[in-house]
N, C-alpha and C positions, 0 to 999 in steps of 0.2 A: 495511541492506536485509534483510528476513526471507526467508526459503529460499522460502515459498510469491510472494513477484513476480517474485523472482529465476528459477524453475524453470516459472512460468505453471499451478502445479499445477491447478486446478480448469475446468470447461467455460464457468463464468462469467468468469474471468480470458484466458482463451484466447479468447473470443467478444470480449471487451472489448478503488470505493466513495467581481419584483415591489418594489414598495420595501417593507421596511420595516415594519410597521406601529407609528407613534407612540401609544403606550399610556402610561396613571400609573404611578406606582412601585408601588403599592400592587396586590394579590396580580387575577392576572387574575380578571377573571367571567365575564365571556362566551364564549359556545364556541367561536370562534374563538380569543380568546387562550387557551383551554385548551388546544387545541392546539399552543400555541406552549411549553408546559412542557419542560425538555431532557432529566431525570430518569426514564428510563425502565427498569422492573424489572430486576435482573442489573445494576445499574451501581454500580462499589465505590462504600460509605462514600456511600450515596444519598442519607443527611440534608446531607451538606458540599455537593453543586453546586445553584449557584443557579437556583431554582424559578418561573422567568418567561423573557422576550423578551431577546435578544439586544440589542435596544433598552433594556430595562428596566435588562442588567445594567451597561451602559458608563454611565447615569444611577447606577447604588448603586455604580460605581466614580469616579464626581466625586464623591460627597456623602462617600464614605470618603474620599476619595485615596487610593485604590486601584489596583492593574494588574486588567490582566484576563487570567486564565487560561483560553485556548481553547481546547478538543478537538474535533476534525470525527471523528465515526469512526461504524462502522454494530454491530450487534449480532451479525451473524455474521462479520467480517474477520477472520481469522484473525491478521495484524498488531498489529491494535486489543485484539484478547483478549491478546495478548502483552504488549502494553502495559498492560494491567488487570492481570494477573499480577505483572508485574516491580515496576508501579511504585504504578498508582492503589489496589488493594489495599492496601498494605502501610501501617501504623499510622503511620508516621513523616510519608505524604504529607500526611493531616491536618495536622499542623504545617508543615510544608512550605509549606499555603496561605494561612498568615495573610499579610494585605497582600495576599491576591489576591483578584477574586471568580472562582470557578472556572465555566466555562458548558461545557457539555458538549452541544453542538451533534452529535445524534446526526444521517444522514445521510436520516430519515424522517420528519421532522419538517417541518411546514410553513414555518417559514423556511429550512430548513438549505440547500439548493440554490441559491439567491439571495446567500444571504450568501454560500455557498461560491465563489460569479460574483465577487463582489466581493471577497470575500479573496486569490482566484486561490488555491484548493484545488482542487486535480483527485483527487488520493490520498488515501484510509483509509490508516492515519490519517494526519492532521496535527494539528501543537501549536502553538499560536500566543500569545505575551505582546501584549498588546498596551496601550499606557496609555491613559488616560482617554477621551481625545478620537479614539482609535482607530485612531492610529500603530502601526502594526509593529513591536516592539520585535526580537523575537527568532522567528525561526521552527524548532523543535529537531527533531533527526532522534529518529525513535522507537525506534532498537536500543540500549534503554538499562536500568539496574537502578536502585532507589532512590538507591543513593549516587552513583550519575553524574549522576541525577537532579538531587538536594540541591547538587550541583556547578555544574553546569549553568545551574540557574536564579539562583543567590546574586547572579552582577556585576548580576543586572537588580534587583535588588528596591531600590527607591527610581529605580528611571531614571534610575542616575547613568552606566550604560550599553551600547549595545545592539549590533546587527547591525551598522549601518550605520556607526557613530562606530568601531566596531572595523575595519571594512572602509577607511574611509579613514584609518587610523591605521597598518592595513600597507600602505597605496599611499605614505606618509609615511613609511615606516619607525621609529614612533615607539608602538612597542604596550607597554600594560603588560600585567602578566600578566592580568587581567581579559580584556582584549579576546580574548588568544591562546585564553583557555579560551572563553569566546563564537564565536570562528572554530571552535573544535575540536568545539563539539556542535551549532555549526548544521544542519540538514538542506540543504546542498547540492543534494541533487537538485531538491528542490522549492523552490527561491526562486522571488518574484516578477519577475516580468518589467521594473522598473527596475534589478534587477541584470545586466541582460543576459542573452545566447543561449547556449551551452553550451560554445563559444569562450571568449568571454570569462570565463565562473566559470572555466574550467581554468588560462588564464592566470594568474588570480588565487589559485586552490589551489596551482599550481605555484610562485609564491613562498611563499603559506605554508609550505609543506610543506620548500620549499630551507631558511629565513630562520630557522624557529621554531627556538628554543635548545634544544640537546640535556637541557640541566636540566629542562623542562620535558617531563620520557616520557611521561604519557598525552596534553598537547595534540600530542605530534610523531607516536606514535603515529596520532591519530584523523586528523588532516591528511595523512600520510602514506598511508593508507588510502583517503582523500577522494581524494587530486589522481590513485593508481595506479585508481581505477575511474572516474574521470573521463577520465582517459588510457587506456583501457583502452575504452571505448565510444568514440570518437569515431573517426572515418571515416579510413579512409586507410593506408598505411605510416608506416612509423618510420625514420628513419635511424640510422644507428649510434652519433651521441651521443646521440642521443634513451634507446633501449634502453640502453646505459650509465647515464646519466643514470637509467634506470626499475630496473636493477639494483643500484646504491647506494643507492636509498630499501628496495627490499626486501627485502634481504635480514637486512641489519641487523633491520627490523622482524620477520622470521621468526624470526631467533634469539635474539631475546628476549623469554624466558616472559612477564613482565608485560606486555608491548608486544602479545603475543599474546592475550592477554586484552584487553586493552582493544579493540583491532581484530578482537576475534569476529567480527563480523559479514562483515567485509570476508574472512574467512582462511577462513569455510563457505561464501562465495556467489560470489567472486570469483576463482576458482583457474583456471576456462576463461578466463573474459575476459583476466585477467591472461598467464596463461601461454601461449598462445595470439597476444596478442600481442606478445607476447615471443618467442617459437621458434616461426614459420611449419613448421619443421620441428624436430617433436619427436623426432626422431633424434641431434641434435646433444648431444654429453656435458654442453655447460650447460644443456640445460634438463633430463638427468636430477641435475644437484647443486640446483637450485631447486626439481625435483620434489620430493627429497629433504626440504630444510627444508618446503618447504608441508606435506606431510603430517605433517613431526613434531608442524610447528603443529597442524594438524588435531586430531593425536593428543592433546596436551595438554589441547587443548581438550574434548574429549570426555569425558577422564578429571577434568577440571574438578567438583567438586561443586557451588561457586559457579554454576555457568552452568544457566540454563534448563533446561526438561525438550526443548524444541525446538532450542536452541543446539545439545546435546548429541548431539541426533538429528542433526542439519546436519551435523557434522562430519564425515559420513563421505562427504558430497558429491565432496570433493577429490579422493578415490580415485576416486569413479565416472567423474568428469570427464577427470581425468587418464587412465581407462582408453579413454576415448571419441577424444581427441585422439590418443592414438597409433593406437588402433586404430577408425576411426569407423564401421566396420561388425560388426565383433569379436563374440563370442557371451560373454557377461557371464561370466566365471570363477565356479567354485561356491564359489570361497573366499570372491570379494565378496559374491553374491548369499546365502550363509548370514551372511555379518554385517550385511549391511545388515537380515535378515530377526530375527537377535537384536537389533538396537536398535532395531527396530520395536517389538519384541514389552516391550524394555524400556519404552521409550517410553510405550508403552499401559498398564501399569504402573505407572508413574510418571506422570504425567497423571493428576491425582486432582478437582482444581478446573473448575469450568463452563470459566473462562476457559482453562486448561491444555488441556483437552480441545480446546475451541473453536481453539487454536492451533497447534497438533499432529496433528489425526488425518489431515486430508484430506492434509497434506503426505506425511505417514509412507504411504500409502495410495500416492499421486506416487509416491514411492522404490522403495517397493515393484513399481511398473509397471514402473521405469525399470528394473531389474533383471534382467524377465522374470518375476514373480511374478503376473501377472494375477488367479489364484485368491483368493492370499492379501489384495488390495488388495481386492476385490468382498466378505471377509465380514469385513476389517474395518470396510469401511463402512458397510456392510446392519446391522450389530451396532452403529456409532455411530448409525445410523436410530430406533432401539428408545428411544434416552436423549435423543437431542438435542432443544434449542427449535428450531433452524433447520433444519428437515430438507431443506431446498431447495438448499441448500450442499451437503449430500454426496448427495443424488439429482443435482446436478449431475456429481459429479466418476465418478459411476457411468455414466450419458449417457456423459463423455468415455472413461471405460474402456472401453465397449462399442463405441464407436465407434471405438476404436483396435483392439480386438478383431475389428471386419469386420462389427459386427452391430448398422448401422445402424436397422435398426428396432426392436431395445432399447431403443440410445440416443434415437431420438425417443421411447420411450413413457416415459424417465427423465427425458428432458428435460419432457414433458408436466406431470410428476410436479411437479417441481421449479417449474414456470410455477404450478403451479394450488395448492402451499401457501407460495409464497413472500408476505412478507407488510409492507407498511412502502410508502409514498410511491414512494420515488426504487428501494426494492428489487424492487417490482412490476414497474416499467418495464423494470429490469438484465434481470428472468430471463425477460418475454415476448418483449425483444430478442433475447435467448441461443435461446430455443427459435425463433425468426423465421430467425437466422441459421444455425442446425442444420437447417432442414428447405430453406432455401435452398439447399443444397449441392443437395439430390435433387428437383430440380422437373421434377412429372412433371405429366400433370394434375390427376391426384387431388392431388399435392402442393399443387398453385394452388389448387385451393379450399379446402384447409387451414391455408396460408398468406393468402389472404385473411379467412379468419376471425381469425385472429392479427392480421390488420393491423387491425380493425375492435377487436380488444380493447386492442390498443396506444393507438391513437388515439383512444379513447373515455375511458381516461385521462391519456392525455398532457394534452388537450386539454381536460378537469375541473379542471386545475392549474394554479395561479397559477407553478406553477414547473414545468412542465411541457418547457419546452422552456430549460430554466438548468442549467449547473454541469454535473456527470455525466450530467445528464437529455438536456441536449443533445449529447453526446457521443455517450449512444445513439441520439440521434433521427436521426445522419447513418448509423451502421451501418446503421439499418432501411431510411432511405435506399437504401443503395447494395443493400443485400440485394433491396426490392422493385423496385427501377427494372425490370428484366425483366417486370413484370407493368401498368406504366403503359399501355398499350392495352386491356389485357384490358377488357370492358364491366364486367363487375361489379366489377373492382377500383377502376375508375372511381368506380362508385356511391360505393364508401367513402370515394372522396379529395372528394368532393361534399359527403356528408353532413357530414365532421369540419372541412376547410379553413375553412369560414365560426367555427365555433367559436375560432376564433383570436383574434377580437375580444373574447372576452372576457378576455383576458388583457391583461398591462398592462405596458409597459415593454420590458425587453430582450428578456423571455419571447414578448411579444408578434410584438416584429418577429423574432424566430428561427423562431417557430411562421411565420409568413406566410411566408419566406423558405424553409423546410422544402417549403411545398407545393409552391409556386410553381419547385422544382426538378424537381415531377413534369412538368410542360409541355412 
């Protein structure tokens, strides 16, 4: 999990990335299926992913016998540019895709919301194998580098085997090392929903994680990391073999360097969740020997060349975290707050690529807040404004600066900012929600007739789109929900729910009954 979902860094994250249509194989014409192309500018190695319908491409994966290589992501996801960095960039992924067709299902495109209903993608990104006929093979977590990459994907190529056959082969007790490496880079969080509720995967990580052979350090590693932030969110106390139990997976894993690299991810995002619950009270001497190892981790990490220019930044999370839990009202030490502000500064620095940039700044900006640095987060953003394609992304994250600042009416004129150049399908929808649910908080009267104009530009395209009310699109369509319900009486907010509700009919399918089902909440 990257530092920016982990941390909620941006106002868009905080507020919160039809059937089909049967088309020939042969190259779209019509301007509908032009629309349906996945390849859009800034995406690595643009001549490899395939240049048609998501339909078209599971058909040139029967005629090859072929898998299919799926990527759900959006242009400005700061996750998804991470993953362009690490992996899709790099010369090697080229080969990598022979035997695949690669489909790069960006999150703005006219099927991509639909498809993403039916694949059950809720998150930028996701990666999905999937073979011919459009089975599931593998669904892979994205905190990853080419060679975990090239790892990762290898037991699948030929479908000799996948998720699911790995999944019942450790309820068997009966794994070869293929399946164990397939458990160890699946994306957990996001499985589909035949693998059951969040219960049940922990149950199922917690044998991995017991069961996997010590010989095998990065699958015990990556599973180890899985089952403690699986354990780690889930409701409730612990009992005391539970935390035993959660302190013999850890620690080990802390104090060993390579273990610590492979579980990046888990050792810069997971250090509250973890430790936290683990010592309800951070007074106790074992959670300052844990505290201990996690930051050496930390440390390592950082001092990593190998790791991200983000990775790197992350690391110094642990400390902040650690400093919060002891003391959660505390005035931020100037020793933290000058280092977090030099690996800022390095960071920015080092961040040379569209995609590096796109993965790093708004975080590093987050850090910077989180610190007490308010000034310095405001002109690193206004300064990533000058260079960036998505300017709507860091006008949001300036909206939530200000608004944390006390100076609500900045933040609605940033949020405004951010609504009127945001630019893409399902991304239009994201930021007129964001600015709906910003101006929700302050409804005064002037606010309702400003907020009703909003509702009328939401639902004017919500309600133009075949996918209008699918995948993320309906996600936000219940936010707006619940944001405008205080305004269902008003007469003219009326008018709008008049004018747009009958437009529902032209929609088709799940979209359709969602949109109807949408209104029909206003009554």
């Amino acid at each position: 999990m990257n530092m920016y979902l982990g941390m909620g860094l941006v106002w868009a994250s905080l507020m919160s990335c039809v059937s089909a249509p049967k088309a020939a194989l042969d190259s779209p014409t019509s301007s509908q299926e032009q629309q349906n192309v996945h390849v859009l500018p800034g995406q690595p190695h643009a001549e490899l992913w395939f240049k048609g319908t998501v339909e078209q491409a599971f058909e040139k994966a029967r005629q090859d016998n072929s898998l299919v290589f799926l990527y759900w992501g959006a242009v400005w996801c700061p996750p998804c540019n991470e993953l362009k960095a690490n992996v899709f960039s790099k010369p090697q992924f080229v080969e990598l895709m022979r035997g695949f067709v690669p489909v790069y299902l960006d999150g703005d495109t006219e099927e991509a919301q639909t498809w993403g209903e039916r694949l059950q993608t809720s998150g930028y990104p996701t990666v999905l194998i999937l073979d011919r006929e459009r089975k599931e093979l593998f669904r892979l977590g994205s905190s990853i580098n080419i060679e975990e990459f090239a790892e990762a994907i290898q037991p699948l190529v030929g479908a000799s085997h996948n998720f699911a056959s790995a999944l019942d082969a450790l309820k068997k007790g009966s794994l070869t090392g293929a399946d164990w490496k397939i458990l160890a880079f699946a994306d957990w969080d996001q499985l589909p929903s035949q693998y059951g509720d969040a219960a049940a995967r922990r149950t199922l990580l917690q044998k991995a994680a017991m069961t996997v052979p010590s010989s095998l350090k990065q699958e015990k590693a990556l599973l180890t990391a899985a089952y403690l932030s699986a354990w780690a969110g889930a409701k409730g106390d612990l009992s005391a073999a539970e935390r035993d139990e959660a302190k013999a997976l850890l620690e080990p894993l802390l104090q060993d360097k390579k273990a610590v690299e492979t579980a990046r991810s888990f050792v810069v995002n997971q250090a509250a969740s973890v430790l936290g619950k683990l010592y309800p009270d951070p007074k106790v001497p074992a959670y300052q020997k844990t505290k201990k190892l996690w930051l050496e981790a930390a440390e390592h990490i950082e001092a990593d060349p190998k790791a991200s220019v983000d990775t790197r930044l992350s690391a110094l999370r642990p400390a902040f975290e650690c400093f919060r839990l002891e003391q959660p009202e505390g005035k931020i030490p100037d020793s933290l707050k000058k280092q977090v502000q030099t690996a800022v500064a390095l960071a920015d620095e080092r961040a040379q690529s569209e995609y590096e940039r796109h993965a790093v700044i708004s975080g590093a900006a987050y850090f910077l807040r989180q610190v007490g640095d308010g000034e310095g987060a405001r002109r690193l953003l206004e300064a990533e404004l000058a260079r960036t394609n998505t300017p709507w992304y860091y006008q949001s994250s300036l909206a939530s600066l200000e608004l944390e600042a006390g100076h609500p009416k900045k933040a609605q004129e940033w949020s405004a900012k951010a609504r009127a150049s945001a630019q893409g399908r399902a991304t239009k929808i994201q930021w007129i929600t964001n600015d709906i649910l910003l101006n929700a908080k302050h409804l005064d009267k002037d606010q309702s007739v400003y907020l009703q104009s909003l509702a009328k530009e939401y639902y004017q395209i919500a309600t133009s789109l075949n996918d209008g009310f699918s995948g993320r699109n309906k996600t936000r369509s219940q936010r707006v929900l619940e944001a405008l319900m205080p305004l269902k009486a008003d007469p003219e907010f009326k008018k709008v729910l008049t004018t747009y509700a009958p437009l529902c009919q032209k929609q088709s399918g799940e979209s359709r009954a969602a949109c109807e089902a949408h209104f029909q909440q206003y009554r």
